[in-house]
C-alpha positions as CSV (number, residue, x, y, z in Angstrom):
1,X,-2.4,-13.3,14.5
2,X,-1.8,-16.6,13.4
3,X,-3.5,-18.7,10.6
4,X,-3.8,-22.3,9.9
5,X,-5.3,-25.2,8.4
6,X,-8.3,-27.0,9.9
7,X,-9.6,-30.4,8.9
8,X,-12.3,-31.2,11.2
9,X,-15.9,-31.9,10.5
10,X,-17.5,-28.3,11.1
11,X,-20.0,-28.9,13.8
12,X,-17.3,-30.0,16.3
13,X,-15.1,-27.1,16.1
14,X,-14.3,-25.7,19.2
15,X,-13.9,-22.0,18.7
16,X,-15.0,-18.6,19.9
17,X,-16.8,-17.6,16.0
18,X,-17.5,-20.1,13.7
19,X,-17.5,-18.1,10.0
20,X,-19.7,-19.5,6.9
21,X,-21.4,-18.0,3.6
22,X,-24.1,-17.6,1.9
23,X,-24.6,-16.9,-1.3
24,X,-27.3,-14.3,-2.5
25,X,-29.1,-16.8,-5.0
26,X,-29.4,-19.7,-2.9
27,X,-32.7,-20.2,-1.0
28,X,-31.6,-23.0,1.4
29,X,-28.2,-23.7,3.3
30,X,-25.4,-25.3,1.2
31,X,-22.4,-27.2,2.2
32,X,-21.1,-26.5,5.5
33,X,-23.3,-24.0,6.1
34,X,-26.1,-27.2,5.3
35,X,-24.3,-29.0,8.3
36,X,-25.0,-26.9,11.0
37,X,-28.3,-25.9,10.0
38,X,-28.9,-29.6,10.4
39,X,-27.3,-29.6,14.2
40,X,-29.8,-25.8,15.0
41,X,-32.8,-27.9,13.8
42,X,-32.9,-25.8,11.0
43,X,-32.6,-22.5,12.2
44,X,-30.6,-21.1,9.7
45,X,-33.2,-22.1,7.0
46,X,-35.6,-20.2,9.1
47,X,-34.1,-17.0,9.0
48,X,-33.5,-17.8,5.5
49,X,-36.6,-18.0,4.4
50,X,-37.5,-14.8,7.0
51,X,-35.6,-12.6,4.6
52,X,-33.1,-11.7,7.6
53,X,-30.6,-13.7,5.5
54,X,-30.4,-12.7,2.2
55,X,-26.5,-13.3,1.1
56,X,-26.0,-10.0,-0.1
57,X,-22.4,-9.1,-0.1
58,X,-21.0,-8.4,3.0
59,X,-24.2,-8.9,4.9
60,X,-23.8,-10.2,8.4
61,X,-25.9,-12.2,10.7
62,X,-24.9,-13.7,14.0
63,X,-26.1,-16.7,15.7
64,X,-25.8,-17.8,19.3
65,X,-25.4,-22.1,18.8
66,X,-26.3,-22.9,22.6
67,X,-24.4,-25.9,23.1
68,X,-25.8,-27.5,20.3
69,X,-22.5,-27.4,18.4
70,X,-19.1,-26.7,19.6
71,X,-18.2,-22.7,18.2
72,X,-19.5,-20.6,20.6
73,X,-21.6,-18.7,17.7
74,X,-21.9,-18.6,14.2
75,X,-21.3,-16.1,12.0
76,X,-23.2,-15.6,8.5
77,X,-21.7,-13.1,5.4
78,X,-23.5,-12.9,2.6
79,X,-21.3,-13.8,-0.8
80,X,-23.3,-12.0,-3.1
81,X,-24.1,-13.4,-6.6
82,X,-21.8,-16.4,-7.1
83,X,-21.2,-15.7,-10.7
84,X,-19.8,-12.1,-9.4
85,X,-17.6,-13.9,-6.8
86,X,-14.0,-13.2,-7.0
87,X,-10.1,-13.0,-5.0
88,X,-11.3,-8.9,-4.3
89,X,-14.4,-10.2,-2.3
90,X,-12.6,-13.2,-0.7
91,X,-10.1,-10.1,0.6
92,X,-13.4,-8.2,1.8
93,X,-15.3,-11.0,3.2
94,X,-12.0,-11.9,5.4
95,X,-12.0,-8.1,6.7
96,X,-15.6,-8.5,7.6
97,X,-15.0,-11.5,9.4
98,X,-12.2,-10.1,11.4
99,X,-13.8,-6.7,12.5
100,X,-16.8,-8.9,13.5
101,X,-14.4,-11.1,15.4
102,X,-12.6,-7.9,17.1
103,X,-16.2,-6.8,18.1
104,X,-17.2,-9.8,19.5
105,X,-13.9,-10.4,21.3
106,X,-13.6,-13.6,19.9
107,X,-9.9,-14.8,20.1
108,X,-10.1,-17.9,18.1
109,X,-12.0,-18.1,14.5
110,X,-12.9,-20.6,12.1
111,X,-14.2,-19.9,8.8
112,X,-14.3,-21.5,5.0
113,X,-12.0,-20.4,2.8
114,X,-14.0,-18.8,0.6
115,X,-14.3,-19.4,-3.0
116,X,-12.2,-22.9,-3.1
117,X,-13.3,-25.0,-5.9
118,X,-15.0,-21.4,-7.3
119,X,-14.1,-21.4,-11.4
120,X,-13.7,-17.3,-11.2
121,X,-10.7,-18.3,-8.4
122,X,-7.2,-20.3,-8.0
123,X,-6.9,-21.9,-4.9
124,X,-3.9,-19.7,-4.3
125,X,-5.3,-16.4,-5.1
126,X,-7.9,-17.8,-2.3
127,X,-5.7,-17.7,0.2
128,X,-3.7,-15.1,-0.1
129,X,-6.7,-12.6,-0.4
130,X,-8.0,-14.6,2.6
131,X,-5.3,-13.7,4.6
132,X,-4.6,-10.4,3.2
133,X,-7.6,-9.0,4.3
134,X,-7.8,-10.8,8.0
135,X,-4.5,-8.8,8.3
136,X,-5.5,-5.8,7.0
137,X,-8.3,-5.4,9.1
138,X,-6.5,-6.4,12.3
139,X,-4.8,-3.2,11.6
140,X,-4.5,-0.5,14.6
141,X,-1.9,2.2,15.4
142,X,-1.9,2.1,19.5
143,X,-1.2,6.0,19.3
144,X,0.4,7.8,22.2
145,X,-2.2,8.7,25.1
146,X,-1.5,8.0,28.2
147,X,-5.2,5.7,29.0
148,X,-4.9,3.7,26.2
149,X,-7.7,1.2,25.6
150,X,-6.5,-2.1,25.6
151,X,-7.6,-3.2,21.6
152,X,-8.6,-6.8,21.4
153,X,-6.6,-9.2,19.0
154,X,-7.6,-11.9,17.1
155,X,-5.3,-14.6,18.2
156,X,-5.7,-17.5,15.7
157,X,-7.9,-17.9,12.6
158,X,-8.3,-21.6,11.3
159,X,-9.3,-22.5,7.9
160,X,-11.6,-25.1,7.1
161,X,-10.0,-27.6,4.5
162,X,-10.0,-31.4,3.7
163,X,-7.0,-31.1,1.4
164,X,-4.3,-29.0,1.5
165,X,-2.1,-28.0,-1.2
166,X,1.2,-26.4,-0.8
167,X,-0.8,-23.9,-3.5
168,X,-2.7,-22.8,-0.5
169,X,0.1,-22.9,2.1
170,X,1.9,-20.4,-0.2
171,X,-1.0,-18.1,-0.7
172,X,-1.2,-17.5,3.0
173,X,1.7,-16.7,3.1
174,X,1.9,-13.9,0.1
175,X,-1.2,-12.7,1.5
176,X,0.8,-12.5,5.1
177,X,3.4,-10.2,3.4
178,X,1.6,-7.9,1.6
179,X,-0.5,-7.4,4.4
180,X,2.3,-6.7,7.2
181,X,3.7,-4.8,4.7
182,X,0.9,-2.5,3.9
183,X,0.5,-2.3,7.9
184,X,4.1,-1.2,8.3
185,X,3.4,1.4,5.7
186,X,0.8,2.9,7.6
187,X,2.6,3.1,10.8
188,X,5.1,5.0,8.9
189,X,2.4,7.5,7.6
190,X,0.7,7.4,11.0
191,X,4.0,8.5,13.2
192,X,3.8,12.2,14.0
193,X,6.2,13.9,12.3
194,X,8.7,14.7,15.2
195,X,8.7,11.0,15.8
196,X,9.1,10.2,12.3
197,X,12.1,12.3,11.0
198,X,14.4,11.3,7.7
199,X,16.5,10.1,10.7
200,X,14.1,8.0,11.9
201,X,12.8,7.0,8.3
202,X,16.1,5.8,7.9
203,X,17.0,4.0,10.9
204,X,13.2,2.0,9.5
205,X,14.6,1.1,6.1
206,X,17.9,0.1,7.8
207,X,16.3,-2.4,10.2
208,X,14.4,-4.0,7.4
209,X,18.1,-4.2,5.1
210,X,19.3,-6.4,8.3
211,X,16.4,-8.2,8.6
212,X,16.6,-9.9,4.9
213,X,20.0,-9.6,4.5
214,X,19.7,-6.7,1.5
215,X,22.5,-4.2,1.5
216,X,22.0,-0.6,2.6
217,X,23.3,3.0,2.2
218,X,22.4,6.5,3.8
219,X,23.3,9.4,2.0
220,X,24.2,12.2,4.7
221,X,24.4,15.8,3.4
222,X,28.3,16.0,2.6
223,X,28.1,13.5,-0.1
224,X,24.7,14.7,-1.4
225,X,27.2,17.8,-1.6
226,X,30.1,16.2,-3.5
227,X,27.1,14.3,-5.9
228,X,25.1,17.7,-6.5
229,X,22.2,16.8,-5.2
230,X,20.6,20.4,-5.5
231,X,16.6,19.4,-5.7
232,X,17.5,17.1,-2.2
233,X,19.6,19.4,-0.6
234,X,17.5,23.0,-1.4
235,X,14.5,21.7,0.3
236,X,16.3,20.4,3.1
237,X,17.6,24.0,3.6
238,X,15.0,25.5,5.7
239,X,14.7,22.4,8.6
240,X,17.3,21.4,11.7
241,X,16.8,17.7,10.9
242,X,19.7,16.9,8.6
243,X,18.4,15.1,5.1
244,X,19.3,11.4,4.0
245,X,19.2,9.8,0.7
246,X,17.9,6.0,1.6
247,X,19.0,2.9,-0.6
248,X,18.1,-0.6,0.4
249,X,18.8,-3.1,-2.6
250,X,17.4,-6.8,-3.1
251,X,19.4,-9.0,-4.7
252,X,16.9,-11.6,-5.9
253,X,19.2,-12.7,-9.1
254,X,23.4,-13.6,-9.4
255,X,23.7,-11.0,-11.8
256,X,23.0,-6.8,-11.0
257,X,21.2,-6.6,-14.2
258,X,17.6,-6.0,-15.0
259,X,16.9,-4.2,-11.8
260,X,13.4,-2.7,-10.6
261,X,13.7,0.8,-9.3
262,X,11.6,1.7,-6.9
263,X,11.5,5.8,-5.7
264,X,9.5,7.0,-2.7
265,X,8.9,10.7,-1.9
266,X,10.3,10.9,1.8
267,X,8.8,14.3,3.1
268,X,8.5,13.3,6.4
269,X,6.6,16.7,7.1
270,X,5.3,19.7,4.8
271,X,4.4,22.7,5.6
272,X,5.5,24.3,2.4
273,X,8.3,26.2,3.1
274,X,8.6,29.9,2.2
275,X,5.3,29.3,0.2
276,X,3.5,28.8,3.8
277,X,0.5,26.3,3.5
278,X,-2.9,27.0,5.1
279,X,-3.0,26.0,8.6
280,X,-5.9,24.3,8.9
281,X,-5.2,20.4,8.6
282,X,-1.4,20.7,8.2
283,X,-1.1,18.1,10.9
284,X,-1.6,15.7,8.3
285,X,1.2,16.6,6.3
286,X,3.3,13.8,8.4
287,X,2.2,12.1,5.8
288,X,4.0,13.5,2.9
289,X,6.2,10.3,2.9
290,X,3.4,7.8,1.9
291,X,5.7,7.7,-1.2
292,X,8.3,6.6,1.2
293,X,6.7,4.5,3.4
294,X,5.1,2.1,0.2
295,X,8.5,1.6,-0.7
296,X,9.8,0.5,2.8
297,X,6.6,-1.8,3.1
298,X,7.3,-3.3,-0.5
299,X,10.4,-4.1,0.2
300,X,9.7,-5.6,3.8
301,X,7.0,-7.7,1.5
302,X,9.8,-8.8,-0.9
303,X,12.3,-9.6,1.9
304,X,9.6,-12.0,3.2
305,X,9.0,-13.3,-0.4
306,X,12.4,-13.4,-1.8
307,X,11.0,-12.9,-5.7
308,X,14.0,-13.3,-8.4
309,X,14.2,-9.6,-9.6
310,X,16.6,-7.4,-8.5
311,X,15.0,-4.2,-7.1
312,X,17.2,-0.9,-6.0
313,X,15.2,1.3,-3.7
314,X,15.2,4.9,-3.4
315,X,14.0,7.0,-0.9
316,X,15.2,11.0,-0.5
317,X,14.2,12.3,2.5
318,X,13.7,15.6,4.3
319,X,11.1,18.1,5.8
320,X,9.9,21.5,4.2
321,X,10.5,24.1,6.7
322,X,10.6,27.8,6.5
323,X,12.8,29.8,8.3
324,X,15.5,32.0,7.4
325,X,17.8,29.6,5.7
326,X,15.0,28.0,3.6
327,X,15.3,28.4,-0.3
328,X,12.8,31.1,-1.6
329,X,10.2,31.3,-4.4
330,X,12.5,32.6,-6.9
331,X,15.8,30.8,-7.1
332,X,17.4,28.5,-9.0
333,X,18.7,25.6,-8.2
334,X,21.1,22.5,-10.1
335,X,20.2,18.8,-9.9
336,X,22.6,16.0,-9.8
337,X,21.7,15.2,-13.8
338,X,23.0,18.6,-14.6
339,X,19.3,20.1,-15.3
340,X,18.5,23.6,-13.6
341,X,15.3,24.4,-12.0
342,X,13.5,27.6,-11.1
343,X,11.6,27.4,-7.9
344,X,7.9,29.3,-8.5
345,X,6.6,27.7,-5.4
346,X,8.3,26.1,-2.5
347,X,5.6,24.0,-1.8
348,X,6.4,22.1,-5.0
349,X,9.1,20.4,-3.5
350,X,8.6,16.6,-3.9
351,X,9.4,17.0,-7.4
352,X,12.4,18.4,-6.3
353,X,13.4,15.5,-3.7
354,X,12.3,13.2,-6.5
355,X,14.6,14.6,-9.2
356,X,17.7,13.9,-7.4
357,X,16.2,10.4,-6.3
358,X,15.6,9.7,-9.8
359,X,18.3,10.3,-11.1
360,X,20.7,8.4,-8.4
361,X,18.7,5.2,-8.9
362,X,19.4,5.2,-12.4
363,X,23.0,6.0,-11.5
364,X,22.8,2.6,-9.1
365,X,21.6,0.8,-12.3
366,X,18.0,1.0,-12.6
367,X,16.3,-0.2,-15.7
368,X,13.2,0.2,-14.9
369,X,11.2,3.1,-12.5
370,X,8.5,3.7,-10.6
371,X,8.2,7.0,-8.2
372,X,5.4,7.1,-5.8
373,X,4.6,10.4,-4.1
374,X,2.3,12.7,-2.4
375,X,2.7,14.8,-5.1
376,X,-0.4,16.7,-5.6
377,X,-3.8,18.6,-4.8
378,X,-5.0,18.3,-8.1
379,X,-5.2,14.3,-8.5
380,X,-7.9,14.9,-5.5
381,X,-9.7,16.9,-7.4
382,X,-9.5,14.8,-10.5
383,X,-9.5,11.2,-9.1
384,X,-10.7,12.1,-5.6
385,X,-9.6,9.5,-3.0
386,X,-10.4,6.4,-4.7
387,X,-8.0,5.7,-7.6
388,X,-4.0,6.3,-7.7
389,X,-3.3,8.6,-10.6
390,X,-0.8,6.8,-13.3
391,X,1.4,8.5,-15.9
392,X,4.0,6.7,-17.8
393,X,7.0,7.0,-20.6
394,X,6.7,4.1,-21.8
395,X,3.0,2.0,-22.6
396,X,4.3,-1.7,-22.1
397,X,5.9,-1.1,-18.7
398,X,2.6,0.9,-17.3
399,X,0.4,-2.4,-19.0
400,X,2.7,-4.9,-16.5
401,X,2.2,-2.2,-13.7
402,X,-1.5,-2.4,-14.5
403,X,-1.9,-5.7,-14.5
404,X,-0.3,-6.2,-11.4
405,X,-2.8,-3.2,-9.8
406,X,-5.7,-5.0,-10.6
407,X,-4.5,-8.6,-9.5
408,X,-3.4,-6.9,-6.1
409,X,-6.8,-5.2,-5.9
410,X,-5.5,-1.4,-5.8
411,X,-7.2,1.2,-8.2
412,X,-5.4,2.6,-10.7
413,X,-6.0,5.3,-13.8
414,X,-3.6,6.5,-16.4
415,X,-3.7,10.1,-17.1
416,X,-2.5,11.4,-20.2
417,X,1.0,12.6,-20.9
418,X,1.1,14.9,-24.3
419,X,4.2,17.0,-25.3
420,X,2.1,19.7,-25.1
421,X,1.7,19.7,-21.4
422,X,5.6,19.6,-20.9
423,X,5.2,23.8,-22.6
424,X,3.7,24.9,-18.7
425,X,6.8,23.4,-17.3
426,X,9.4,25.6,-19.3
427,X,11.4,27.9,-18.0
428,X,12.4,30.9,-19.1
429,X,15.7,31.4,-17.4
430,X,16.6,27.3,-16.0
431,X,15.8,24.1,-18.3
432,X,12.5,23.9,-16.1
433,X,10.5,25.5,-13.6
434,X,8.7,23.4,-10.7
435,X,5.2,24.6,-11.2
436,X,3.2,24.7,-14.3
437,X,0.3,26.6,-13.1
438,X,-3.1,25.3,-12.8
439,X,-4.6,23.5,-15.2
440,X,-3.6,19.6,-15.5
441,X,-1.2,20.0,-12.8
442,X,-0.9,16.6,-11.5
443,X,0.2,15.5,-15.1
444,X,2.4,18.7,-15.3
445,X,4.2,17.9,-11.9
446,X,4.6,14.1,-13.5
447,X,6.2,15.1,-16.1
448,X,8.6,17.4,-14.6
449,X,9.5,14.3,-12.9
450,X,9.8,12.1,-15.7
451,X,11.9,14.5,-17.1
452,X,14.7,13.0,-14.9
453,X,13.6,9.7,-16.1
454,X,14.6,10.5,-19.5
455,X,14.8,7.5,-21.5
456,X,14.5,4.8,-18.6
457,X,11.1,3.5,-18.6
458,X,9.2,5.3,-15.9
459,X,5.9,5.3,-13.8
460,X,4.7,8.0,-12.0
461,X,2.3,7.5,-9.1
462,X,0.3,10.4,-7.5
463,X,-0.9,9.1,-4.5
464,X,-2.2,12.0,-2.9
465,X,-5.4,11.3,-2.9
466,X,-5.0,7.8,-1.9
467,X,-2.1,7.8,0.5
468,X,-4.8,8.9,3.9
469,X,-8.4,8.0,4.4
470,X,-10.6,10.1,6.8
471,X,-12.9,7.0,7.1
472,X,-12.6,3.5,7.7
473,X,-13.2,0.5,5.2
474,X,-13.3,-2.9,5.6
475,X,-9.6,-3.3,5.4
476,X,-8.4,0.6,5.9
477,X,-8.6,2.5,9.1
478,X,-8.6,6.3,9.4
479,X,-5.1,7.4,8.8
480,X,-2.5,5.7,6.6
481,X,-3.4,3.7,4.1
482,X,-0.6,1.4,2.7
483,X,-1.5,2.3,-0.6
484,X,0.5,0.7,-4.0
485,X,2.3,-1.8,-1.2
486,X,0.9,-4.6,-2.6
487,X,1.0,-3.2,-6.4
488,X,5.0,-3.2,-6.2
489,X,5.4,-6.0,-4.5
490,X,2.7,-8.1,-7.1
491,X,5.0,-6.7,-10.4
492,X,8.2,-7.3,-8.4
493,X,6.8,-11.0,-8.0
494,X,5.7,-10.3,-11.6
495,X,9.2,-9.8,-13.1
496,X,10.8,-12.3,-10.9
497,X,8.4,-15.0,-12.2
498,X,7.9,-13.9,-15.7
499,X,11.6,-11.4,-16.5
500,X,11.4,-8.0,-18.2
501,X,10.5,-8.1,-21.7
């Protein structure tokens, strides 16, 4: 899907859907939307004042033109209040626009760019949610049956403007790359797991690494070995598909210094090893690696982008498998920092992955981290499926990391990470043990990751609740989500604009 720019006056467009707003307080056409009610003989005032236009957010209305202009139809969204207006609703009201498009098999759109000239809005941040969205929500996995459905595309959108800056240009195409990365995120987390093995995950990260020119590694078991990569190479035990430790790294400065970790759980599928999970929707443990996969789509975003920050990214890979060489509920294992762990429950395992993952990042120069993973139940239960739990060693880091959250529209809540929690994750007999019971455990299991963080400033990011949606949104289908893509890519931007303080 392409999209350009479009200075023509509106009622001699020639396209399939012809998009325009309204807002909610308004009780009579404005601007463009005052043009062609002009060439309908007022029609649009009509159903204006007929209450089936009303301008509340997201509200559609479509409108057949007859000939009398030249877009086939017209499509109305409601704005909502204008005072409420902002980049987030620009990136919904694109999505809307887009689905409606797909619907209506409409191949070539037209629309406003919403909220130019709004005070709540830079003309950039217009743009890029624009296109954001559009791409988000032209987002399908074909899937693998054999009568597939032919799914309509969207072939062109053009956006309405008299002046364009290169402001604008750029924002299209931000918005471009942390869209298509999100999507290739999501057709990482889609792909069953027999099609999406840390083989396959890492033939993925390599073809991005040759795409932008970054440099590449993969780890294969005998050198995990020789670095003592116990946490990696213990949960690996129990599958046929060998491990890999993934490193792409970005060179966005002259000098390696000052470099933005970024660590992805890689589980590519879990059924919890020796500590067997419930069969009943295990299919959707292929997507165990949504840690993984935001990484890989954050750093197809910043290959696109080309940000001045160095980022290093880490992604440790395997599946949790039982069988009879799997590692057991019981044993204890050593990590390539030197700390010992006690296994309680094998189905605590992307801590373990993470440990090692941790750790080698830091040991390719790291300053900074942030690990994203699937990590556990309890953020569901605590956050549910709408906010990405956030836990932190260090408060100034997190407030940049926040920041960036909330300009790239994802939801994000810190949870709390008291010394006293770190007493459930004590071992007895090792310096820790991977569960720490029931209570608090998603900031237990965080900080048994930081833990390997030590003194680097570190983010964890629970995105189990987040990571798969079993409904569709404006701009998320059923499936994988993409989730924290556009966060790392907005504070990798964020660093390369502004430095680390």
């Amino acid at each position: 899907m392409k999209i350009e720019f479009l200075n023509q006056p509106v009622t001699s467009i020639q396209t399939d859907l012809l998009v325009l707003g309204h807002y909610s307080e308004n009780t009579k056409p404005q601007g463009k939307l005052a043009d062609v009610d002009q060439a309908l003989d007022g029609a649009i005032s009509d159903l204006i004042q007929q209450g089936e236009i009303t301008g509340k957010a997201k509200e559609t209305t479509m409108i057949h033109t007859f000939g009398k202009i030249s877009a086939k139809r017209i499509l109305v969204i409601g704005l909502g209040e204008k005072d409420a207006f902002d980049q987030d609703m620009v990136r919904e009201i694109a999505a809307v626009a887009v689905k409606t498009a797909i619907k209506v098999k409409a191949k070539k759109v037209a629309s406003c760019p919403f909220g130019i000239k709004h005070p709540n809005i830079h003309e950039h941040h217009v743009t890029h949610s624009f296109a954001e969205g559009a791409h988000l929500a032209h987002y399908r996995f074909d899937g693998y049956s054999s009568k597939k459905e032919e799914q309509h595309q969207v072939e062109l959108i053009q956006l309405i403007a008299e002046e364009v800056s290169d402001e604008l240009k750029y924002g299209i195409e931000c918005g471009t790359a942390y869209a298509l990365g999100t999507n290739l995120a999501r057709d990482l987390v889609n792909t069953p797991g027999n099609m999406m093995t840390p083989t396959h995950m890492a033939e993925k990260a390599i073809e991005i690494a040759r795409r932008y020119g970054m440099e590449y590694e993969i780890l294969e078991r005998d050198e995990m070995e020789r670095l003592g990569m116990g946490g990696l190479l213990a949960v690996a035990q129990g599958s046929e598909q060998p491990p890999k430790m993934i490193v792409l790294k970005y060179r966005g400065r002259e000098q390696w210094d000052d470099v933005l970790g970024f660590v992805g759980k890689g589980l590519t599928f879990d059924t919890g090893g020796i500590s067997l999970k419930p069969g009943a929707n295990m299919d959707e443990m292929k997507m165990d690696m949504g840690g993984g996969a935001a990484v890989l789509g954050a750093m197809e975003a910043i290959g696109r982008l080309r940000p001045k920050v160095n980022v290093v990214a880490v992604i440790p890979s395997t599946e949790n498998m039982p069988s009879g060489k799997a590692y057991k509920p019981g044993d204890v294992i050593k990590t390539m920092s030197g700390k010992t762990i006690e296994v309680l429950n094998t189905d605590a395992e992307g801590r373990l992955i993470l440990s090692d993952g941790i750790t080698y990042a830091k040991h390719l120069g790291a300053s900074r981290i942030i690990d994203l993973a699937t990590l556990t139940g309890a953020v569901l239960i605590a956050l549910g499926d709408v906010t990405t739990a956030a836990m932190t060693n260090n408060e100034e880091f997190l407030a940049d990391f926040m920041k960036s959250a909330k300009k790239a529209g994802e939801k994000v809540w810190q949870l709390p990470t008291f010394d006293e929690y770190k007493e459930q994750i004590k071992s007895q007999i090792a310096d820790l043990k991977n569960t720490g019971g029931r209570l608090a455990g998603s900031i237990t299991a965080a900080l048994f990751v930081g833990a390997f963080a030590e003194e680097t400033p570190w983010i964890h990011l629970d995105i189990a609740g987040t990571a798969w949606s079993n409904k569709e949104t404006a701009t998320t289908q059923k499936g994988g989500t993409g989730v924290m893509v556009r966060s790392l890519v907005q504070i990798a931007k964020h660093y390369g604009k502004y430095g680390m303080r």
